[in-house]
Every structure is written in C-alpha cells, then in structure tokens.
C-alpha positions in Angstrom: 0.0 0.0 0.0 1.2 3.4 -1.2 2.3 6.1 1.8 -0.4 7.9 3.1 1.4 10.9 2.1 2.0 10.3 -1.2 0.7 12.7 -4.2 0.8 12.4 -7.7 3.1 14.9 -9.5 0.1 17.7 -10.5 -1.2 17.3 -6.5 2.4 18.0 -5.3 3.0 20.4 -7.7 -0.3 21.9 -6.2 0.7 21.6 -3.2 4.2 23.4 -3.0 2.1 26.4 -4.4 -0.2 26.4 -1.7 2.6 26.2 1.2 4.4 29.4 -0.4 0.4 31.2 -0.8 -0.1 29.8 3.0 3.2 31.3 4.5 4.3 33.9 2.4 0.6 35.9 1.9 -2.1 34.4 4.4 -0.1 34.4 7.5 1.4 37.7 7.0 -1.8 39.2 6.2 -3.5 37.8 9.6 -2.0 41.0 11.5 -3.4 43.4 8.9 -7.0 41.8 9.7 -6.9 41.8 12.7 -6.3 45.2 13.3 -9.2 46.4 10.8 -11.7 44.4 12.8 -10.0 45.7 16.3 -11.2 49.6 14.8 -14.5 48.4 15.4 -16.7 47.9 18.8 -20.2 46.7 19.3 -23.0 46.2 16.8 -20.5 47.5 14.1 -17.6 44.7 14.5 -20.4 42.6 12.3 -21.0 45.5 9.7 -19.6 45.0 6.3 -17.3 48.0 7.1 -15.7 45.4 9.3 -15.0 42.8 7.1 -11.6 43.4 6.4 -10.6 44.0 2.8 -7.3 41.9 2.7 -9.8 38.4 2.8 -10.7 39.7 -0.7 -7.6 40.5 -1.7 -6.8 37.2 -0.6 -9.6 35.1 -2.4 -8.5 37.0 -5.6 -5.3 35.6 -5.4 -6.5 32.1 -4.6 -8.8 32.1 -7.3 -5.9 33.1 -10.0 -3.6 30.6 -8.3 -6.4 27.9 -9.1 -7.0 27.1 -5.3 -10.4 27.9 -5.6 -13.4 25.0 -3.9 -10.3 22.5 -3.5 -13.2 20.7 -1.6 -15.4 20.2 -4.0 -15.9 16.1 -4.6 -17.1 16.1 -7.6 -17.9 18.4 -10.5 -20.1 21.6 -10.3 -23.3 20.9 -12.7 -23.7 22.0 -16.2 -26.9 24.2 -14.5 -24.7 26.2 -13.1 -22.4 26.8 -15.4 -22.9 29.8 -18.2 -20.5 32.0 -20.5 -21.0 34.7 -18.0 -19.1 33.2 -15.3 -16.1 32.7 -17.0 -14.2 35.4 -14.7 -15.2 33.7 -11.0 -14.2 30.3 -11.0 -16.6 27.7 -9.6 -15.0 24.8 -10.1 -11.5 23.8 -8.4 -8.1 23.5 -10.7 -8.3 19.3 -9.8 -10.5 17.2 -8.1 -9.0 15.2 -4.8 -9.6 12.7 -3.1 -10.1 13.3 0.6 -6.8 12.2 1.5 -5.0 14.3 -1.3 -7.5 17.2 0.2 -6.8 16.6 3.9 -3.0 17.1 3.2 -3.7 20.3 1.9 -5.9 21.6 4.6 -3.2 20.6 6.8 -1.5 23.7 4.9 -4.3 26.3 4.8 -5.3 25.2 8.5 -1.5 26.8 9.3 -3.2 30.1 8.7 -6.9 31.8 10.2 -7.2 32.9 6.9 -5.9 30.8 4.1 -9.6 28.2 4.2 -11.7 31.0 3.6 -9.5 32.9 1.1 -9.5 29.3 -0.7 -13.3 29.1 0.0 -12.7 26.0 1.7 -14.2 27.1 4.8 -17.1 26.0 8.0 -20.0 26.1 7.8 -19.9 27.1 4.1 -18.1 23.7 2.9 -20.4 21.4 4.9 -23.4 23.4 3.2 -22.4 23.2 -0.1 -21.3 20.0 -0.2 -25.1 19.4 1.5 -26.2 21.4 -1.6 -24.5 19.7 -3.7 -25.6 16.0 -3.6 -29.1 17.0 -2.2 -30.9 20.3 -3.5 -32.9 20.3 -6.4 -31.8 22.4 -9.9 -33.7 25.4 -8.4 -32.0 25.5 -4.9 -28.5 25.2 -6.6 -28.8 27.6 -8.7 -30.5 30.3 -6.2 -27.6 29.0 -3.3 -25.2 27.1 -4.3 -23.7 29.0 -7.1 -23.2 32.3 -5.3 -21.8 30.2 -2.6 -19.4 28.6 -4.6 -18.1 32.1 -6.6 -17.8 33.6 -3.1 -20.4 35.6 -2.8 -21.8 35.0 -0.2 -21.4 32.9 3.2 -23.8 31.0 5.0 -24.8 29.3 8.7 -25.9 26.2 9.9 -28.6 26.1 12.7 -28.7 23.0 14.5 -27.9 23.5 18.5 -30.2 24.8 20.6 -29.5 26.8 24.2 -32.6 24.9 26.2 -31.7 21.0 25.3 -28.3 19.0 25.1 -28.1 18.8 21.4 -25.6 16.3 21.2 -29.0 13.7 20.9 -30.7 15.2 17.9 -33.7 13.9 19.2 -33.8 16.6 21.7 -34.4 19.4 19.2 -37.2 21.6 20.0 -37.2 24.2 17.3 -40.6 23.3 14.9 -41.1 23.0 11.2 -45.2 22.8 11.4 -46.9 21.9 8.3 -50.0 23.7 6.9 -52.4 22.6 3.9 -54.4 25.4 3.0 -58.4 25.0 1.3 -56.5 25.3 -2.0 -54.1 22.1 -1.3 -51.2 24.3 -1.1 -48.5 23.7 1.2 -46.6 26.1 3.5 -44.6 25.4 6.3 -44.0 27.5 9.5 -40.4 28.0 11.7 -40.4 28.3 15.4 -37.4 27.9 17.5 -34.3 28.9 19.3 -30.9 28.0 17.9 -27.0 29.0 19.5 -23.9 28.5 18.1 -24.8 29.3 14.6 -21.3 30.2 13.4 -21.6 32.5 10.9 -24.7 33.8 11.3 -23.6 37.4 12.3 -21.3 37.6 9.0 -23.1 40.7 7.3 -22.3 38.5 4.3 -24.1 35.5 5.5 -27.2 35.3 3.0 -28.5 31.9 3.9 -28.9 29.0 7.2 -29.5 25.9 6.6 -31.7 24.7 9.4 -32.4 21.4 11.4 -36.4 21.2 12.9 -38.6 18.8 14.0 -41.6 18.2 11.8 -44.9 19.1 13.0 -47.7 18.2 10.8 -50.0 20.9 12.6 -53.6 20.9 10.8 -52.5 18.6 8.0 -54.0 15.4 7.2 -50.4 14.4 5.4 -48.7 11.9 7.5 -45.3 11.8 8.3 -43.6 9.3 5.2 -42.6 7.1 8.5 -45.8 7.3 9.7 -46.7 7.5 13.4 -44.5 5.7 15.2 -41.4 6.6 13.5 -38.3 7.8 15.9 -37.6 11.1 16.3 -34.5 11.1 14.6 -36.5 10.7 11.5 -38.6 13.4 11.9 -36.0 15.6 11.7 -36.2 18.2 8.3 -33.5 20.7 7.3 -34.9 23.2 5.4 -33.3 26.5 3.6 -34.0 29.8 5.1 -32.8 33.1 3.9 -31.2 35.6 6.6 -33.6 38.5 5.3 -36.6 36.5 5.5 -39.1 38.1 8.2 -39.1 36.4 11.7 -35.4 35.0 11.7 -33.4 37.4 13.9 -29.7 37.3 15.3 -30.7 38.2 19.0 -27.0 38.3 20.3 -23.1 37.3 19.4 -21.9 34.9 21.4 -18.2 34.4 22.6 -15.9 31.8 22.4 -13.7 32.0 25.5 -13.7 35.8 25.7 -12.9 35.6 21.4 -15.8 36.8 19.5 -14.5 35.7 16.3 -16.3 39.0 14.1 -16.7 39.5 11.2 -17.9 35.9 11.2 -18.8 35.3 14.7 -21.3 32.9 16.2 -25.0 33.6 17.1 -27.9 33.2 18.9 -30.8 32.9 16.3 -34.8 33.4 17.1 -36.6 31.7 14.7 -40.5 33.6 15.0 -42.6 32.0 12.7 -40.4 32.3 9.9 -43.0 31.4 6.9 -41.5 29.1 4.0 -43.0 26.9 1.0 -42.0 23.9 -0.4 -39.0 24.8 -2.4 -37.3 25.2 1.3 -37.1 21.4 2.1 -33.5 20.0 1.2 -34.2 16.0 -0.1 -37.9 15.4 2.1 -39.3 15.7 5.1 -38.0 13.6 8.0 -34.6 13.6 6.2 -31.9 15.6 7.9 -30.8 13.4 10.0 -29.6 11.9 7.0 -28.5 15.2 5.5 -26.8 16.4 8.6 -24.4 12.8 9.0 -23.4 13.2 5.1 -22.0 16.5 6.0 -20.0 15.4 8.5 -17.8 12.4 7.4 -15.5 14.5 5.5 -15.6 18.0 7.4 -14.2 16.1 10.3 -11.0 15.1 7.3 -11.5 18.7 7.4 -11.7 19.7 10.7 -8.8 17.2 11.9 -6.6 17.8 9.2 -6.8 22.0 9.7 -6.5 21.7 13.3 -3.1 19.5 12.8 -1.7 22.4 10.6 -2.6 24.5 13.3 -0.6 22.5 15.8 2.4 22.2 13.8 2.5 25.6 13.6 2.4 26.1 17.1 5.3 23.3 17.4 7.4 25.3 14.9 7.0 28.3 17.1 7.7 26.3 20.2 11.1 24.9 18.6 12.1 28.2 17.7 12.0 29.6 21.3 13.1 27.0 22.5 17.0 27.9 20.6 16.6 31.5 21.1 15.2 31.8 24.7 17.5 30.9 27.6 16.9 30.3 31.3 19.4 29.4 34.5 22.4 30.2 32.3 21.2 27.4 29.5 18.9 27.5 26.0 15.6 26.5 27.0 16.8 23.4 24.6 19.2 22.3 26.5 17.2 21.5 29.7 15.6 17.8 29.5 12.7 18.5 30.4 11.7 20.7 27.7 13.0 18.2 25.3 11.0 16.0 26.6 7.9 18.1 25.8 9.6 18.4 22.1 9.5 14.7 22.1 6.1 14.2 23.0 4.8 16.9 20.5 6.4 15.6 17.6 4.8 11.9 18.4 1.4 14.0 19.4 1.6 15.6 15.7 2.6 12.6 13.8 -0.3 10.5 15.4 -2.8 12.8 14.6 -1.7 13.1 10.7 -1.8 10.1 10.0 -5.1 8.8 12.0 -6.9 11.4 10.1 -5.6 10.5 6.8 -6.0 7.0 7.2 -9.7 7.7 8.1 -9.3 9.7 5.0 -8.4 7.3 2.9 -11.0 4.8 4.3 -13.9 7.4 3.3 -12.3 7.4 -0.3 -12.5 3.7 -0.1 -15.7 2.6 1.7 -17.7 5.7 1.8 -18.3 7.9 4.8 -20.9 5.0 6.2 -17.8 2.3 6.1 -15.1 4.5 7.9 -18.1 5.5 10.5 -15.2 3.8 13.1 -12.5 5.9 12.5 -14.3 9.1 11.7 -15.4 8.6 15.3 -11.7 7.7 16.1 -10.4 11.2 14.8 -13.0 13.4 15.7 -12.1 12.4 19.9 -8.6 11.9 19.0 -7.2 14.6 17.1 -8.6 17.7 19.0 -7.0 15.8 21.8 -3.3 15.0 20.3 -3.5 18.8 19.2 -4.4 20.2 22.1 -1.6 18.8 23.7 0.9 19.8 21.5 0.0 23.7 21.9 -0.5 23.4 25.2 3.5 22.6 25.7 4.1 25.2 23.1 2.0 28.0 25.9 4.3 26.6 28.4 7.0 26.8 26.9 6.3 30.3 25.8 5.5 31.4 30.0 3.3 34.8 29.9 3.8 35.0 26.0 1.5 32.3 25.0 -0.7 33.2 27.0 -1.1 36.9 24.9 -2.3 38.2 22.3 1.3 39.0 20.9 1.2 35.1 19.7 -1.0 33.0 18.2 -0.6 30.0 20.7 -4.2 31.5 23.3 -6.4 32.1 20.5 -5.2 28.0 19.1 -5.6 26.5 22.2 -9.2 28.2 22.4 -10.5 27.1 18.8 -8.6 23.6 19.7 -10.5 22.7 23.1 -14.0 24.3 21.1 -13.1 21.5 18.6 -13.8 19.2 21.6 -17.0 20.1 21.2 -18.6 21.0 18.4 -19.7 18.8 15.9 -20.6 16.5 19.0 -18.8 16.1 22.6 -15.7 13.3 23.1 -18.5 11.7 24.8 -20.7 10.7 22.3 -18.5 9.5 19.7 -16.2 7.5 22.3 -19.7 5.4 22.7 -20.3 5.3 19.7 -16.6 3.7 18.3 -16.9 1.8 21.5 -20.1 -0.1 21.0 -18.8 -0.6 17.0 -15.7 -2.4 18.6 -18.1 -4.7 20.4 -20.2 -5.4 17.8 -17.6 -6.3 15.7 -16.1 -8.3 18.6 -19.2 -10.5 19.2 -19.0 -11.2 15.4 -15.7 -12.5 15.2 -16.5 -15.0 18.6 -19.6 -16.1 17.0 -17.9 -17.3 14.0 -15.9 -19.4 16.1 -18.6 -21.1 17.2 
C-alpha cells in the first residue's frame, strides 16, 4: 500500500504552491485583519465596514492561483455553469480525493485565513457539499452557485441553548406543516438556535436549518408514519437571513474571542413562513443530511487543526533555541526536550489517524469509515491540544497573549472538543462498533 502521504506529481506540484500562498501571503496578512476588525466595537464589529478588505484581496489571489473550492468532490453541474461566469471560477483546478485534500488543509489550517481565502471554509463547505448531492436544480442555482463564486457565506442552525443537542432527538425548534383549502403547502419555523457560526457575517445570506416536523392541521402523514423515531422526523430546510421572523438576537463568545466579522450567534426563529421549495431531499430527512456533512468536514476539521498545531510546534522549537533560562537554552534542559519529544509523536499521530480515516472514506464511503471518523473526531482535537499546550508553556506569559497566536489556538482547539458532538458521544459510539464487531468475530468461532 502506497504512503499515506504520497501525491501524484500535478497534487504535489499543487501543493508546493499552496505552502508558499499559505506562508508567504495568508499568514502575513492575519495581522493586517486583525487590526481592521479591532477599529470596530459593538453592533459594528459585524457590519460590512468590518469585514476586512485583505480576505478579498486574498480570495482574488487564490482564485488566479487555481486554489479555488479544493473541496469540491465532484464536479459543479452544467446548471450552473454559463458563459458569463467565465471570470469567477466555480470549479476547483483538480478534483482530490479526501486524502490528497486533507493534506492540503493541513496547509491552509496553518493560517486563520488561508480556508476562507480558498473558499474551503465551515460552515460554508459542509453546506455546499449538503447542496450539492441534495438540492434540487432550483436550490443550486438560487444558493449554491453564489456560494461557490464567493459571494456570499452561510450558517448552519442545529444546536439549541434549552436541550443537550448532542441527541438530535432533543431538538425543540418546529417546522409545522400547513395545507391550505387550496391544497397548497406552506410550512412555519419556530425555534431557538446557538452556536450558529456565521450567522452574524453581514455577508451570510443563507442558514441551513435542522427542525422537527410538525404536521399541525395537516391530514399528510409523516412518510414514516406514526411511530417513526424522532430522529426521523427531523427536516433541514433552507431559510434566507432576510426573511421576516429570523433574527440574530445576540453574538456569542468563544472563550472571551468573539470571532467577528464571522462570529457565532444566537438565532430566534419567530414563525419564519417558507414553501416547499425550502425542504433539502424530504421531510423527515436531515438526520440523514446532517451525518453526510459530516464524514469528510471532520477530514476537514482534523486535518486544519493539525496544521494549526504544527504551527504552534514550529513556534515552540524556535523559542526554545533563542530563549535561555538558568544560564542554558531552553533546549538544553531535559525536560523541555522532553515536551519536544512528546509533540512531535502527538503531531505525527494525529496526521496520520486522520488520513488513514481519510483514505478509508475514499474507499468505503463515509458509512464504512463510521469507526475511525469517530476515532479522529475524539482523538485529534486531543493529540493537538496537547501539543499547543507545551508550546503556551513553553512560551511562560507570552503564550498566553495576544502578541502570539498560541491563546487564541488552544481556544478554537478545546472548542473542537465540542462541536460537531462532545468526546462523549463518539467514544460510545466507536466503542459499542468495537463490540459489535467483537461479538461477530466470537460467533464465528462457534
């Protein structure tokens, strides 16, 4: 079996470009942004004024460079294609696998800004991709394209402040169904959602959002019918940010970072009216569409926040032969070597964990590599964690500034732990796959 860190000559040749984009114009240009956003306070940090204009400068660049939708699994349809567009790129410069893509995001997750400057950013990817293999011609071509040419972003509304979210089954926001005298169908939102990264972008356009189905005064029956579990009676419907009732009640912070321009939100959802063209693949289906989103943005995910890390153990190596203490280099006491020691084995085992789940996706689909994608997502935020840790440490009062960016890591890297589901739940989850695979292999003895 090949490495899992081999690439074909055009990938490699790909990737060498995107290192040099990566170091020598993304990170550079993360001071400039933030001290754009820093001119603004309250209401206004979310204001287009605030949105800084080296991200555009930025996504110009990528675009020329042909990094554009490096994501993308398979090609953008003819529908959306016309002569006109000829000058924004939809389409990536190669299609990749998700372990030829996961090595890349390693290198854009090096930088805050290089995945959205590549378009290859959360929530936007997971949406598109959602878009992609589920919305009709009409919802692709009114949401998907502009999301692909960049412009505009979007959110995903799933967690909700009053229940644990983690069990979707918990969900409380309602999608209630209406048949009017005339047969016609129209659907009503009501709900609460947090966490709704992106939300507060002024560019944000549309939310893709998970409810429960209520069939209110129709006589249509759920496809399921009655007795169907709540999981499938979950709908994810399309709702766009202007629409009357859906309102971004506050910006919430992550660890004292609020994150703006993008930020993350606190959505009301007050009877939010919506027809039929709003429900992505059926009713009772987003249980469905909300797992097929997620077997390749944790490649994502994993693969981003290992780039981060390594960035962090760069920084820490670097200190480490300029900074001395007690009359030595920092690397010449053992046991900051030993923390060296244990970071590069921390970095090394989450790189390849997360590209051999990678490569198990490109093999057996998302629904075959359900064990390791489990794996990672508990893992990796873990092994990362650790390494930037030692890197603060190492750094004393530094890392913990603003003058590095080792706090504001550590932050997103712990969040990590979190979103997309706690430790918790997917350490179950791998755990009762092991057994069920280990009663298997004792029954065949039998």
């Amino acid at each position: 079996m090949s490495s899992l860190l081999d690439l074909s000559p055009q990938v490699s040749a790909l990737k060498d470009k995107l290192e040099t984009f990566v170091n020598e114009r993304c990170i550079p240009a993360e001071g400039d942004y933030e001290c754009h956003v820093a001119k603004f306070s309250g209401a206004d940090r979310w204001s287009i004024a605030a949105v800084p204009p080296v991200i555009e400068q930025l996504k110009s660049e990528a675009q020329a460079l042909g990094f554009w939708n490096l994501f993308l699994p398979r090609p953008v349809p003819d529908h959306l294609m016309s002569r006109d567009d000829v000058s924004v790129p939809m389409a990536p410069s190669m299609y990749l696998s998700n372990r030829e893509y996961g090595i890349l995001c390693e290198i854009m997750g090096r930088s805050t800004l290089a995945p959205e400057a590549c378009n290859c950013s959360a929530p936007d990817t997971g949406n598109m991709e959602v878009l992609l293999k589920h919305g009709t011609i009409d919802q692709q071509r009114e949401y998907l394209k502009p999301l692909l040419r960049g412009f505009m972003r979007s959110a995903f509304l799933m967690t909700e402040p009053d229940v644990a979210s983690s069990d979707a089954r918990n969900l409380r926001a309602k999608l209630t169904k209406l048949v009017g005298d005339d047969g016609r169908v129209k659907y009503v939102l009501n709900g609460r959602k947090w966490w709704s990264t992106g939300a507060m972008d002024p560019r944000c356009g549309v939310a893709l959002v998970v409810a429960e189905m209520d069939h209110g005064q129709s006589s249509v029956t759920s496809p399921k019918g009655k007795d169907q579990p709540k999981r499938g009676n979950q709908t994810v419907v399309i709702v766009p940010m202007s629409r009357p009732g859906i309102k971004c009640v506050r910006p919430l912070t992550v660890f004292g970072y609020d994150d703006a321009p993008h930020g993350h939100a606190e959505v009301l959802l007050e009877n939010v009216e919506l027809d039929e063209s709003a429900v992505i693949l059926g009713e009772g289906r987003g249980f469905e569409i909300s797992q097929s989103r997620l077997g390749p943005g944790r490649i994502h995910h994993c693969m981003r926040a290992v780039g981060l890390a390594a960035r962090c153990y760069e920084l820490m190596l670097e200190r480490t032969l300029t900074r001395q203490a007690f009359g030595k280099y920092l690397c010449e006491h053992g046991s900051c070597r030993e923390l060296i020691a244990d970071s590069a084995s921390d970095l090394e085992a989450a790189r390849l964990l997360t590209l051999a789940c990678a490569e198990d996706i490109d093999r057996l689909g998302a629904r075959g590599a359900r064990g390791k994608i489990a794996l990672i997502k508990t893992t990796v935020p873990e092994l990362t964690s650790r390494v930037i840790d030692r890197a603060v440490q190492i750094f004393g009062g530094a890392g913990v500034s603003g003058d590095f960016p080792l706090a504001r890591a550590l932050v997103g890297l712990r969040t990590l732990r979190i979103a997309d589901g706690p430790d918790a739940v997917h350490k179950q989850s791998l755990a009762l796959m092991e057994l069920k695979k280990t009663k298997k292999r004792m029954q065949s003895r039998i």
